[in-house]
Short mmCIF file of the C-alpha atoms (twelve columns), coordinates in Angstrom:
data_MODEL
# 
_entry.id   MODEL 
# 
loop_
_atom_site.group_PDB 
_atom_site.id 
_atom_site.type_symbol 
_atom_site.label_atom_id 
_atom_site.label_alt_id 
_atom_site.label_comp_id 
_atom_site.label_asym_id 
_atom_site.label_seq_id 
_atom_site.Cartn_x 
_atom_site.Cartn_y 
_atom_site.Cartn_z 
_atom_site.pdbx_PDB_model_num 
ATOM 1   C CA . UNK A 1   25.006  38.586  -13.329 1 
ATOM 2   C CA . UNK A 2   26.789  35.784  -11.529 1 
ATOM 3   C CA . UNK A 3   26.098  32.182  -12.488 1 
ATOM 4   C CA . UNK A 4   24.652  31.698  -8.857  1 
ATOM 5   C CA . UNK A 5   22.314  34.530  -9.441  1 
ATOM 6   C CA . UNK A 6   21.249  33.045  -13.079 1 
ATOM 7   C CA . UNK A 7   20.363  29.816  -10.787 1 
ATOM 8   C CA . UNK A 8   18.821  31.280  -8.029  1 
ATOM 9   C CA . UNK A 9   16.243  33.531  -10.680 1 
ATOM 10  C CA . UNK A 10  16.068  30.258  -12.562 1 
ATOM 11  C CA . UNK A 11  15.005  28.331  -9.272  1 
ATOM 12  C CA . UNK A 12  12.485  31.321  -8.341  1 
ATOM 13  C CA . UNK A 13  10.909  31.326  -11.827 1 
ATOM 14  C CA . UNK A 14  10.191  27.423  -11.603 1 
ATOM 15  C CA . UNK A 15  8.586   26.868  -8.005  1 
ATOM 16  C CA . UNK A 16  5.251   26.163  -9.535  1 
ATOM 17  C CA . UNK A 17  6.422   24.112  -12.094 1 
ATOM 18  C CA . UNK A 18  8.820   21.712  -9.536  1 
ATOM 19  C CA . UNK A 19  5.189   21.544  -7.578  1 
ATOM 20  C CA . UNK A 20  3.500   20.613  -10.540 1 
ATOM 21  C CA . UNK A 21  5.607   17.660  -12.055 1 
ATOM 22  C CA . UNK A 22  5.756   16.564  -8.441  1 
ATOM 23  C CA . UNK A 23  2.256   15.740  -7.924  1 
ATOM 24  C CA . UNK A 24  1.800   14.795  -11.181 1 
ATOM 25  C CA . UNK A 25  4.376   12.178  -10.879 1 
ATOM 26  C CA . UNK A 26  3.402   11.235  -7.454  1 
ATOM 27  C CA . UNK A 27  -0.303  10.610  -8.217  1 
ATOM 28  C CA . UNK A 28  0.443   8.866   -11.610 1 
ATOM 29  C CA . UNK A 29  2.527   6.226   -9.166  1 
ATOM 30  C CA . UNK A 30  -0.327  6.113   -6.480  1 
ATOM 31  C CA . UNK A 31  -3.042  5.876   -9.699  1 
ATOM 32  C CA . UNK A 32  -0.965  2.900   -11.080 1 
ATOM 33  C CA . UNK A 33  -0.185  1.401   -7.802  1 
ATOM 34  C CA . UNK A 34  -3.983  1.601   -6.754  1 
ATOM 35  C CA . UNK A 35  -4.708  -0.905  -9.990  1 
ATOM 36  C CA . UNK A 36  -2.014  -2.992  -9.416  1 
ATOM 37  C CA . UNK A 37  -2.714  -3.656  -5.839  1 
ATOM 38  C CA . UNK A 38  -6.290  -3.758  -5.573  1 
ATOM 39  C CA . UNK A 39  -8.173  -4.474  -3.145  1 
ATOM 40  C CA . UNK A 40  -5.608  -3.194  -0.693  1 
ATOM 41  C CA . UNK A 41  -5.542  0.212   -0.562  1 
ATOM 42  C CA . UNK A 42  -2.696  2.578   -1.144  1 
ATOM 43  C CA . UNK A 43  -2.510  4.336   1.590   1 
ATOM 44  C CA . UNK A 44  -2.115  0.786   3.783   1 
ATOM 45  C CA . UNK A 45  0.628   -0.344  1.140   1 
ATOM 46  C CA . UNK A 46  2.724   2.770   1.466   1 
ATOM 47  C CA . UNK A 47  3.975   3.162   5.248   1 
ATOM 48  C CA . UNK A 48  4.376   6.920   4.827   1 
ATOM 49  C CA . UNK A 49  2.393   9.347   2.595   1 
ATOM 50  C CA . UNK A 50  3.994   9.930   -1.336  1 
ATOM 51  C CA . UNK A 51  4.196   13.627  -0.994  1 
ATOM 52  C CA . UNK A 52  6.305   15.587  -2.980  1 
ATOM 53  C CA . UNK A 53  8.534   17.917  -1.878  1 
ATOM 54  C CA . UNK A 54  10.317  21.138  -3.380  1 
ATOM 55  C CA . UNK A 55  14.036  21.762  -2.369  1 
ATOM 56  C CA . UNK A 56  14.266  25.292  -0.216  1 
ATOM 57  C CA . UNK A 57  15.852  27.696  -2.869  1 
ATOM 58  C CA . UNK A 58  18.414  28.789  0.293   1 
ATOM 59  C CA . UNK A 59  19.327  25.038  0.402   1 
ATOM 60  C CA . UNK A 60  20.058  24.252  -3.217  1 
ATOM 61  C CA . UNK A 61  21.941  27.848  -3.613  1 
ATOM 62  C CA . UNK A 62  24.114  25.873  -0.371  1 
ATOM 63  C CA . UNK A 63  24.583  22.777  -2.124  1 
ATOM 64  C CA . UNK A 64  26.231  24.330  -5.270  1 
ATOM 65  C CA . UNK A 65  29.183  25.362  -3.032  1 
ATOM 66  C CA . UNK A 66  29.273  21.699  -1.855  1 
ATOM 67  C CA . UNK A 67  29.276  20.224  -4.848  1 
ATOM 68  C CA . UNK A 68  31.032  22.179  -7.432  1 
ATOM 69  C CA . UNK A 69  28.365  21.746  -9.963  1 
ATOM 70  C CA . UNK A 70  29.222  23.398  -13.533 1 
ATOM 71  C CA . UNK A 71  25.519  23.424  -14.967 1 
ATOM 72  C CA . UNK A 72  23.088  22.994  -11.412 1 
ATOM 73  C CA . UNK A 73  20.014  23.309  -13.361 1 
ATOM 74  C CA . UNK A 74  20.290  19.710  -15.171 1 
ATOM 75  C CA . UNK A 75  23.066  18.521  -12.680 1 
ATOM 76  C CA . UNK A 76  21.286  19.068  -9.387  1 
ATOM 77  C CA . UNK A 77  18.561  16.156  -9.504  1 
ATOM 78  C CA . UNK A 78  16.317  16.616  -6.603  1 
ATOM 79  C CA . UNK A 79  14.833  20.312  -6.887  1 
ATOM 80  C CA . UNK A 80  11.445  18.327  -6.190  1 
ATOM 81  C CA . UNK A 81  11.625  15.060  -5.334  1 
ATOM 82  C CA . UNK A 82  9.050   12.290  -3.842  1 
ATOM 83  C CA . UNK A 83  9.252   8.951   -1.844  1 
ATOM 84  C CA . UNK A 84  7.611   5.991   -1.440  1 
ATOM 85  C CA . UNK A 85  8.257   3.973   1.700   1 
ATOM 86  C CA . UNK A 86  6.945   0.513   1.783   1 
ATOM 87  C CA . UNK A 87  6.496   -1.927  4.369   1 
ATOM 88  C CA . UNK A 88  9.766   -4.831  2.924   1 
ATOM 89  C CA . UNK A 89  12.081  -4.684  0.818   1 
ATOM 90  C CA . UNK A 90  10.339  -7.454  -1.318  1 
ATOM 91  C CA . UNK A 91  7.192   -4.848  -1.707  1 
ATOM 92  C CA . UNK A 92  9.851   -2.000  -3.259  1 
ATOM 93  C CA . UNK A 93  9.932   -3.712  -6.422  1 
ATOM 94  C CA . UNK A 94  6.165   -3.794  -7.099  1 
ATOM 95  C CA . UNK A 95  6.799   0.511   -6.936  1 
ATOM 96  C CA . UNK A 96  9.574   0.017   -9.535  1 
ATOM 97  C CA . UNK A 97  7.705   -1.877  -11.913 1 
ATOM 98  C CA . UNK A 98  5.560   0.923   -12.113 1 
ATOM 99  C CA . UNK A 99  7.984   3.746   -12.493 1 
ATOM 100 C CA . UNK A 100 9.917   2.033   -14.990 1 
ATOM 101 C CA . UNK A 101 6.589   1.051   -17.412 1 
ATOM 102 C CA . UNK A 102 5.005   4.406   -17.208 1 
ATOM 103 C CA . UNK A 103 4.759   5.909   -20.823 1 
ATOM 104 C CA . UNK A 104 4.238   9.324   -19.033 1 
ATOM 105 C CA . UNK A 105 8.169   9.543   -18.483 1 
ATOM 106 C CA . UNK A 106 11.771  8.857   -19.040 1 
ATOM 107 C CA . UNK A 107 13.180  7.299   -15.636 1 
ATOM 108 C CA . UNK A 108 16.465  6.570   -15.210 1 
ATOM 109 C CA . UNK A 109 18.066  4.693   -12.183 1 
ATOM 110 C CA . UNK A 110 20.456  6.818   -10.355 1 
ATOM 111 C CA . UNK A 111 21.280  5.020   -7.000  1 
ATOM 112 C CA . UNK A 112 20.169  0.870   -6.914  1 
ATOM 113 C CA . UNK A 113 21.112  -0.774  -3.537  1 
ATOM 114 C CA . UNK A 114 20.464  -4.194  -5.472  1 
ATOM 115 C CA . UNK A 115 23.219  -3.652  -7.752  1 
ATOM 116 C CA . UNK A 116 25.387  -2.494  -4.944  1 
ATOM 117 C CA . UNK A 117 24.877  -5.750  -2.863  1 
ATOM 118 C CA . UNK A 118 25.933  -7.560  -5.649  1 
ATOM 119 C CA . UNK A 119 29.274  -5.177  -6.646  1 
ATOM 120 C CA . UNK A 120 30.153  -5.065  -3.047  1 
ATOM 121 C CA . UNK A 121 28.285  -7.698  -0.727  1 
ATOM 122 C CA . UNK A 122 30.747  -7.504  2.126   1 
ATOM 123 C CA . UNK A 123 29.433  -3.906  2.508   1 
ATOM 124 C CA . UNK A 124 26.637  -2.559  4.628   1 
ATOM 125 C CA . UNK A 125 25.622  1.031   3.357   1 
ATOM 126 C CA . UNK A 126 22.473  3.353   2.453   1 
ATOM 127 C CA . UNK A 127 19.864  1.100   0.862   1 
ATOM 128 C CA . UNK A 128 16.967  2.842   -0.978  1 
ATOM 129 C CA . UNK A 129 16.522  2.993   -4.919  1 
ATOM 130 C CA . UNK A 130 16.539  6.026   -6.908  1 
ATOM 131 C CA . UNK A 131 15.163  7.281   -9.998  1 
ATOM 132 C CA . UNK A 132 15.471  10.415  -11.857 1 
ATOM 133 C CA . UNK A 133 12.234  10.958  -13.841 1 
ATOM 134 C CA . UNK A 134 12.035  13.436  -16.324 1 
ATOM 135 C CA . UNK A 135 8.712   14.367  -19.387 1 
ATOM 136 C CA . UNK A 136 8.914   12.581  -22.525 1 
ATOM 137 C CA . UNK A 137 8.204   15.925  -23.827 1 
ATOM 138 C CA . UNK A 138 7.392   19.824  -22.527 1 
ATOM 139 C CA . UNK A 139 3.662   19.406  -21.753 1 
ATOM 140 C CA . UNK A 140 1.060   21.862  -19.647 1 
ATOM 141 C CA . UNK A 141 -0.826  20.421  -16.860 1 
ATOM 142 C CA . UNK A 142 -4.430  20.843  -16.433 1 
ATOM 143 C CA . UNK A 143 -3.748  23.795  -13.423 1 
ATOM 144 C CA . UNK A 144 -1.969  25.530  -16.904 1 
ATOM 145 C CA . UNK A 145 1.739   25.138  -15.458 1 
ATOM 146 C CA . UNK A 146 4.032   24.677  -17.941 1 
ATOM 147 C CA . UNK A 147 6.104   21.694  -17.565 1 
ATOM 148 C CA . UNK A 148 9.533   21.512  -19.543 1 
ATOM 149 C CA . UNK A 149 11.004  18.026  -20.914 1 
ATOM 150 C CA . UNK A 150 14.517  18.381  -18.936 1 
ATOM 151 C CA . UNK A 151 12.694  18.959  -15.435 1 
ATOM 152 C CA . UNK A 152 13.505  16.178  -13.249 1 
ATOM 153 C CA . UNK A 153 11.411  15.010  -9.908  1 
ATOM 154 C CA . UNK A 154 13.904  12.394  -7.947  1 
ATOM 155 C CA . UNK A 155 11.702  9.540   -6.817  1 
ATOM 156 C CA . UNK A 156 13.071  7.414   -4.097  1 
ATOM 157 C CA . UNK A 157 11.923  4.321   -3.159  1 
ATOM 158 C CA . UNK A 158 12.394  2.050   0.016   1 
ATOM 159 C CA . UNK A 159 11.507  -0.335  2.869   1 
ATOM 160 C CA . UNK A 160 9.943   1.286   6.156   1 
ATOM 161 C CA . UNK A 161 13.581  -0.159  7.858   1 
ATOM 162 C CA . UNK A 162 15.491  1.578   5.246   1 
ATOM 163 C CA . UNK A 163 13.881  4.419   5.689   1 
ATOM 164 C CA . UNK A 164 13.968  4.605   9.466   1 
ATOM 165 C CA . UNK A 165 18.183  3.843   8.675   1 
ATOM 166 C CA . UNK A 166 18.372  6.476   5.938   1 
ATOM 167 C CA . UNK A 167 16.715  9.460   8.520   1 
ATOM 168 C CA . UNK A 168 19.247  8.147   11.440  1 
ATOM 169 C CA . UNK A 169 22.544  8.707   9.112   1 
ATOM 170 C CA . UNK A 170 21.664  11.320  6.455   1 
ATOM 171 C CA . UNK A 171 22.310  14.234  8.849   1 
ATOM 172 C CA . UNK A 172 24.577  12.657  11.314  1 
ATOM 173 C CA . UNK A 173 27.083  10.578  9.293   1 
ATOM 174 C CA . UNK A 174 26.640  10.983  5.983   1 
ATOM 175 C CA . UNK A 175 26.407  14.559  6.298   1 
ATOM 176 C CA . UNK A 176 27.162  15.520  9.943   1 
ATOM 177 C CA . UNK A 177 27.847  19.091  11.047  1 
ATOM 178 C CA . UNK A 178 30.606  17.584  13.210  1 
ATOM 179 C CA . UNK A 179 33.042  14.758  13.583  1 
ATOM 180 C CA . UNK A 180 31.965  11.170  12.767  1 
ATOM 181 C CA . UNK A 181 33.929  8.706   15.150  1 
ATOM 182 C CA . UNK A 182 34.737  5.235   13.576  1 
ATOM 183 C CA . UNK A 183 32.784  3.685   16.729  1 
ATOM 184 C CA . UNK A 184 29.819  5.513   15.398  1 
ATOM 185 C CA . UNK A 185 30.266  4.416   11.946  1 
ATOM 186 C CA . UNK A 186 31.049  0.635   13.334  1 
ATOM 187 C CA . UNK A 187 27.663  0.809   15.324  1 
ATOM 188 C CA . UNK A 188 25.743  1.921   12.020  1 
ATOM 189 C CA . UNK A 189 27.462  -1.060  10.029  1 
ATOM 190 C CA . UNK A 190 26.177  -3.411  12.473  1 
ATOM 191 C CA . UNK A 191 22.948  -1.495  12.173  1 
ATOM 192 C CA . UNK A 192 21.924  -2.490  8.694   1 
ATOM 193 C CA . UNK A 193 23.467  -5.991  9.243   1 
ATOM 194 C CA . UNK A 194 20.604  -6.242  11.614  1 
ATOM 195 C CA . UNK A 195 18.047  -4.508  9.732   1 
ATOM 196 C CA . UNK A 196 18.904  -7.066  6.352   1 
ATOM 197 C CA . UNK A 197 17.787  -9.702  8.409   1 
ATOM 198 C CA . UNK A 198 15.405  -8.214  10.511  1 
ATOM 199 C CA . UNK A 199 13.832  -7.506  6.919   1 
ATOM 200 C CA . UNK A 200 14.322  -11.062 5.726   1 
ATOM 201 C CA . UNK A 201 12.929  -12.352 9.121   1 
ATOM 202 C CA . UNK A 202 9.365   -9.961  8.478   1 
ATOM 203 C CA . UNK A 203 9.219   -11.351 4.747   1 
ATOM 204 C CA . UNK A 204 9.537   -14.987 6.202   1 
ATOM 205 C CA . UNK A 205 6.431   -14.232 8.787   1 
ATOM 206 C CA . UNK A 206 4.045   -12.668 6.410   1 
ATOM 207 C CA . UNK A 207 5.058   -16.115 4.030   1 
ATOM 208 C CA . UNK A 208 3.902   -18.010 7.271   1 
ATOM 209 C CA . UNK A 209 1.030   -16.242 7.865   1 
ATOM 210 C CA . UNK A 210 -0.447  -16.078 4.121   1 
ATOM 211 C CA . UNK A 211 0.169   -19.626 3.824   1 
ATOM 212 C CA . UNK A 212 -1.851  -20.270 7.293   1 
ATOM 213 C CA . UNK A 213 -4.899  -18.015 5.764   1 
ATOM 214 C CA . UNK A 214 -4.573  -18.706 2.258   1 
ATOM 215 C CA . UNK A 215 -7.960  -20.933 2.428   1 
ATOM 216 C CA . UNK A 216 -9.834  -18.091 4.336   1 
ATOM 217 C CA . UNK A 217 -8.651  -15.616 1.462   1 
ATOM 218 C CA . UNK A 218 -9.687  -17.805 -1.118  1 
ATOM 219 C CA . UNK A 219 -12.934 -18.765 0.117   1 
ATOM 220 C CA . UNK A 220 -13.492 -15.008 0.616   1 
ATOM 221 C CA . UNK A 221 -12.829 -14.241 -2.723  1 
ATOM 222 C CA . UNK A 222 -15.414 -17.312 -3.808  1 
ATOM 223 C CA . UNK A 223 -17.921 -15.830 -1.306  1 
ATOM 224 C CA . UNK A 224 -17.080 -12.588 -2.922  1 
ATOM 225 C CA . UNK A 225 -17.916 -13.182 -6.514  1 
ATOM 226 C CA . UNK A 226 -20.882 -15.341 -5.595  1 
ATOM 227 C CA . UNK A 227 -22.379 -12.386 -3.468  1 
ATOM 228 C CA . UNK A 228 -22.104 -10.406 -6.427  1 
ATOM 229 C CA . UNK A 229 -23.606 -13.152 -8.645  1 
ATOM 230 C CA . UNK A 230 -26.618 -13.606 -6.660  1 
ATOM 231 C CA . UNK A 231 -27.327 -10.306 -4.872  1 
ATOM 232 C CA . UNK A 232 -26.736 -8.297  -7.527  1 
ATOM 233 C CA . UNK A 233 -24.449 -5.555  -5.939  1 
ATOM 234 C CA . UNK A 234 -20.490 -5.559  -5.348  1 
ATOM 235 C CA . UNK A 235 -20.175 -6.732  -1.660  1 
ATOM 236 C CA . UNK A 236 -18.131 -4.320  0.152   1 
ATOM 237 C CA . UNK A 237 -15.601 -6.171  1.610   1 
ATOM 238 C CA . UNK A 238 -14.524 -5.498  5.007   1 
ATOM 239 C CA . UNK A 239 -12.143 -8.251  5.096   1 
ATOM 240 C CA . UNK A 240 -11.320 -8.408  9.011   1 
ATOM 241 C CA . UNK A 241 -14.863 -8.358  9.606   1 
ATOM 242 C CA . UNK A 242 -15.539 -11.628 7.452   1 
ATOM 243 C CA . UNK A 243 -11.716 -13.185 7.964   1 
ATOM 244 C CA . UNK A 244 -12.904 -13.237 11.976  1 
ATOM 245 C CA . UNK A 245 -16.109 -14.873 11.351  1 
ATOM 246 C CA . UNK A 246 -14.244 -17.243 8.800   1 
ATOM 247 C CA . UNK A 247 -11.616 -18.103 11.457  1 
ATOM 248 C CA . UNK A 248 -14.688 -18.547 14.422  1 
ATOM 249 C CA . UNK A 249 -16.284 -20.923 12.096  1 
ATOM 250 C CA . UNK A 250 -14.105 -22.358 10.452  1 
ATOM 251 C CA . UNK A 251 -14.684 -26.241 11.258  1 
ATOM 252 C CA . UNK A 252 -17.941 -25.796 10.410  1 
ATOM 253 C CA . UNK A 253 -17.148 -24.145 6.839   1 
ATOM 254 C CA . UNK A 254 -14.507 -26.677 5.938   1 
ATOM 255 C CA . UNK A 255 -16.593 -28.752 3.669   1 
ATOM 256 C CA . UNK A 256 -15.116 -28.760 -0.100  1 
ATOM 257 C CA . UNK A 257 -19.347 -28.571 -1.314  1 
ATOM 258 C CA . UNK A 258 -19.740 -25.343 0.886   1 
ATOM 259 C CA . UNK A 259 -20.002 -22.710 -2.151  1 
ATOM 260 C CA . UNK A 260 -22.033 -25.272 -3.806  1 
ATOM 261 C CA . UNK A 261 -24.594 -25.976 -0.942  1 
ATOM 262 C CA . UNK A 262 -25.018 -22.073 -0.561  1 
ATOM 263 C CA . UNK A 263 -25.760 -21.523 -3.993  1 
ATOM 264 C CA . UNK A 264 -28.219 -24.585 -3.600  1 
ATOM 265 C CA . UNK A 265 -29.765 -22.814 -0.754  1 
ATOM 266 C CA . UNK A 266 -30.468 -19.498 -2.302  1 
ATOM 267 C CA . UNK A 267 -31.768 -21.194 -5.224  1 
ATOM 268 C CA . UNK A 268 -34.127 -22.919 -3.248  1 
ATOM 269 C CA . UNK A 269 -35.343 -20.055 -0.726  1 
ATOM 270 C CA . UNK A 270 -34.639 -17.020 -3.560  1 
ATOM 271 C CA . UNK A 271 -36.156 -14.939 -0.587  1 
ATOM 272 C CA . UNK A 272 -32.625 -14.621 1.184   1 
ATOM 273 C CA . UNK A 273 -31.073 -12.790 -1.780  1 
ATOM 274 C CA . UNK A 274 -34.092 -10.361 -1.631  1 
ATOM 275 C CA . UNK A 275 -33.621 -10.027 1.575   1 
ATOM 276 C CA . UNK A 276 -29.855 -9.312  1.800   1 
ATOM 277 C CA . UNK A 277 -29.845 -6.947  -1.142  1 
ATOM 278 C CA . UNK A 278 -33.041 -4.768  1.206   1 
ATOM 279 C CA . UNK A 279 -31.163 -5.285  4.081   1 
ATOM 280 C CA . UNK A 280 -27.676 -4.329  2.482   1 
ATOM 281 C CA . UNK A 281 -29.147 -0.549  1.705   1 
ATOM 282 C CA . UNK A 282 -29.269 0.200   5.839   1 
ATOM 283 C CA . UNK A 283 -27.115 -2.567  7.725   1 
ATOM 284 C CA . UNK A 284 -23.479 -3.062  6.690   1 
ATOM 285 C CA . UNK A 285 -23.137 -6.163  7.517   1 
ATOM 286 C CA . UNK A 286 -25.767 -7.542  4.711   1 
ATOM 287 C CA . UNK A 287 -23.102 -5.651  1.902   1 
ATOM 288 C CA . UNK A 288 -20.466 -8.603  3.496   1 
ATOM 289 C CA . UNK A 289 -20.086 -11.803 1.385   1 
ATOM 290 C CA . UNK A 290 -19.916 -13.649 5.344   1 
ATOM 291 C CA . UNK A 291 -23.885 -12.755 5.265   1 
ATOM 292 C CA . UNK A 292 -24.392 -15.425 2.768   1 
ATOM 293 C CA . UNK A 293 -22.433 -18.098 5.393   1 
ATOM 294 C CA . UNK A 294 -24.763 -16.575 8.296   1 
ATOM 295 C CA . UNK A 295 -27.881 -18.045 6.275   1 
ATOM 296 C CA . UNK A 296 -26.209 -21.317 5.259   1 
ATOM 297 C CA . UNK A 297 -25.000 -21.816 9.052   1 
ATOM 298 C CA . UNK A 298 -27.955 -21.401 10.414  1 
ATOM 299 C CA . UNK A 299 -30.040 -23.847 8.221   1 
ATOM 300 C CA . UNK A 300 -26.945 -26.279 8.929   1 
ATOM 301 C CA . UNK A 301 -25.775 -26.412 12.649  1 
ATOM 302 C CA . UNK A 302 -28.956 -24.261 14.090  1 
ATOM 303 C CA . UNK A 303 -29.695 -20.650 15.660  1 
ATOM 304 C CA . UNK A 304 -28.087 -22.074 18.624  1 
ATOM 305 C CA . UNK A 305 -24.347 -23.305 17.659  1 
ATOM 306 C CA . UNK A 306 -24.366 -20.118 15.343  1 
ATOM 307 C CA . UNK A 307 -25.621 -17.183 17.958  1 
ATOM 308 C CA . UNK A 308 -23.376 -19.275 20.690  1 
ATOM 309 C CA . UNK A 309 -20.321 -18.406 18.860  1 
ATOM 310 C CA . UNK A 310 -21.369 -15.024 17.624  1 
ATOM 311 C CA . UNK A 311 -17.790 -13.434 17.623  1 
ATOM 312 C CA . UNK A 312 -19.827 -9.440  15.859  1 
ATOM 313 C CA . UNK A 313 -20.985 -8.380  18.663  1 
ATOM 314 C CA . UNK A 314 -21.914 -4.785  16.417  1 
ATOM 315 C CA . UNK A 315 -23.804 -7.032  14.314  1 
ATOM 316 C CA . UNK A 316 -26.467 -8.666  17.044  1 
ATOM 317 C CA . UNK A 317 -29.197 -7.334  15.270  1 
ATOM 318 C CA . UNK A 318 -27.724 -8.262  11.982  1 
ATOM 319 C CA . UNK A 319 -28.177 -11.901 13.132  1 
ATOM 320 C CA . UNK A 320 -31.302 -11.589 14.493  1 
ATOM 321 C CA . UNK A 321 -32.730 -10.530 11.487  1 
ATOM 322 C CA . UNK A 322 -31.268 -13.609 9.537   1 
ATOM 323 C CA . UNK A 323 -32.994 -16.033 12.597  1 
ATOM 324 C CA . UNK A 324 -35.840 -14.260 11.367  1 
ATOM 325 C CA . UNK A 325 -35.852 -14.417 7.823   1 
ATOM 326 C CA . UNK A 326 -35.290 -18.326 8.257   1 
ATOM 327 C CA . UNK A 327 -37.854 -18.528 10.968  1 
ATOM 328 C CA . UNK A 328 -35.671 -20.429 13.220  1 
ATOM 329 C CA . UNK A 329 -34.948 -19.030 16.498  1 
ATOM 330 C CA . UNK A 330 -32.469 -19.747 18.472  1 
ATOM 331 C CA . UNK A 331 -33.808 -21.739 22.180  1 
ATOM 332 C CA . UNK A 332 -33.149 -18.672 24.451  1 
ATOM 333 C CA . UNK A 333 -32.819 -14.867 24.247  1 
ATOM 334 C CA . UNK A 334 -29.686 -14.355 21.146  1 
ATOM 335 C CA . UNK A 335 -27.979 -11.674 23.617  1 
# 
């Protein structure tokens, strides 16, 4: 039996077991990312989903030819292999951290665009980072697949620009089925010139805007764990819901007492947690730490001012409810 033929029934025998440590080491990632991230959810952090994927058997029999490999099975990296594609470069790092702490594998950096920047900064090339990731020891996952220690699931790990540049050259100048003109090869330099600073550029504007909202979020975040404090149940924070009423009223909210004055004013009328914690089980904006600025509003600028500037239109009834509980209606029909 040729050595090709030992690889190929060594490829066949494995398929389940390339699945196996590829979802295992793709959810581990997503499981760790989930903590490290919260409250923003994974699947709005990563730009494209983390699934992994098994090399064709047809395609890695190809690549031996290619390559000249001596011993494919521990030389060819990327029978299974999964990515994570993140919004900027700055956010790849945050995935990294995570791969490189995990006690659930051996990862070793094969390819680190970082590092070549720094060797070669006059050069514009592939960016993406690469691990090979490989047991700490032959285990057997819970679906009973046996996973041996010197299986290796390539994780890549890049910027939603790098990943649009990667797709653009992989096939057609990197590995084209034709002839790659140097115009072509000039046009993809000046390419990832571009997208450097069209990544810097993005980074700069999300500084911009985080400073701009940084009181919102942290007023959020105080309205959060006081809803929680007083109600009694974790609000569940839909946070363009309560950033848009933030923003609408936000020269009325601006006063440094404001957390202080609420939690005066459901200590004085303990009715209003009663009656957000009721109203929480059925109406979903009651289960939104802005429900506890809706009362306070409306005891200090009026039914009026607030129901004049209403900007929840879904949550009319919401408000009427709170004009209600406070017996102060506004001085014509709310909408």
């Amino acid at each position: 039996m040729s050595d090709i033929d030992d690889f190929k029934s060594y490829l066949e025998s494995h398929q389940a077991a390339f699945a196996a440590w590829g979802r295992f080491v793709a959810e581990e990632i997503q499981n760790q990312l989930s903590n490290v991230i919260s409250p923003v959810p994974v699947t709005n952090f990563l730009k494209i989903e983390a699934k992994p994927r098994v090399k064709e058997i047809s395609s890695a029999l190809a690549k031996i030819g290619r390559k000249n490999y001596t011993s494919p099975q521990t030389q060819m990296t990327d029978l299974v292999g999964v990515r994570f594609v993140v919004l900027l470069a700055e956010h790849i790092q945050i995935v990294c951290e995570i791969i490189e702490s995990s006690s659930q594998w051996d990862a070793k950096v094969s390819k680190d665009f970082a590092d070549e920047i720094q060797q070669n900064p006059k050069a514009f090339d592939y960016q993406s980072k690469h691990y090979e990731i490989r047991p700490k020891q032959a285990f057997i996952t819970p679906e009973n697949v046996s996973i041996p220690a010197d299986l290796c699931c390539e994780v890549q790990v890049r910027s939603l620009l790098q990943h649009a540049y990667a797709e653009l050259v992989h096939d057609n100048i990197y590995k084209p089925d034709g002839n790659v003109p140097k115009q072509a090869e000039r046009e993809v330099a000046k390419s990832m010139a571009l997208m450097e600073t069209t990544d810097d550029l993005f980074s700069r504007t999300l500084a911009i805007l985080k400073e701009a909202n940084q009181p919102q979020e942290e007023l959020l975040s105080q309205l959060s764990h006081l809803y929680q404090e007083k109600i009694g149940l974790i609000p569940k924070v839909d946070k363009k819901t309560n950033m848009i009423f933030l923003e609408t009223f936000q020269s009325s909210i601006s006063e440094s007492s404001i957390l202080s004055d609420i939690r005066s004013l459901l200590n004085e009328k303990k009715y209003i947690a009663n009656r957000i914690k009721e109203n929480a089980k059925e109406m979903y904006f009651f289960s939104q730490p802005a429900a506890l600025l809706v009362y306070w509003l409306i005891e200090k600028v009026g039914a009026d001012e607030v129901c004049k500037n209403w900007p929840l239109p879904a949550y009319n009834k919401n408000l009427q409810f709170i004009c209600t509980d406070l017996d102060k209606q506004p001085s014509h029909e709310l909408f």
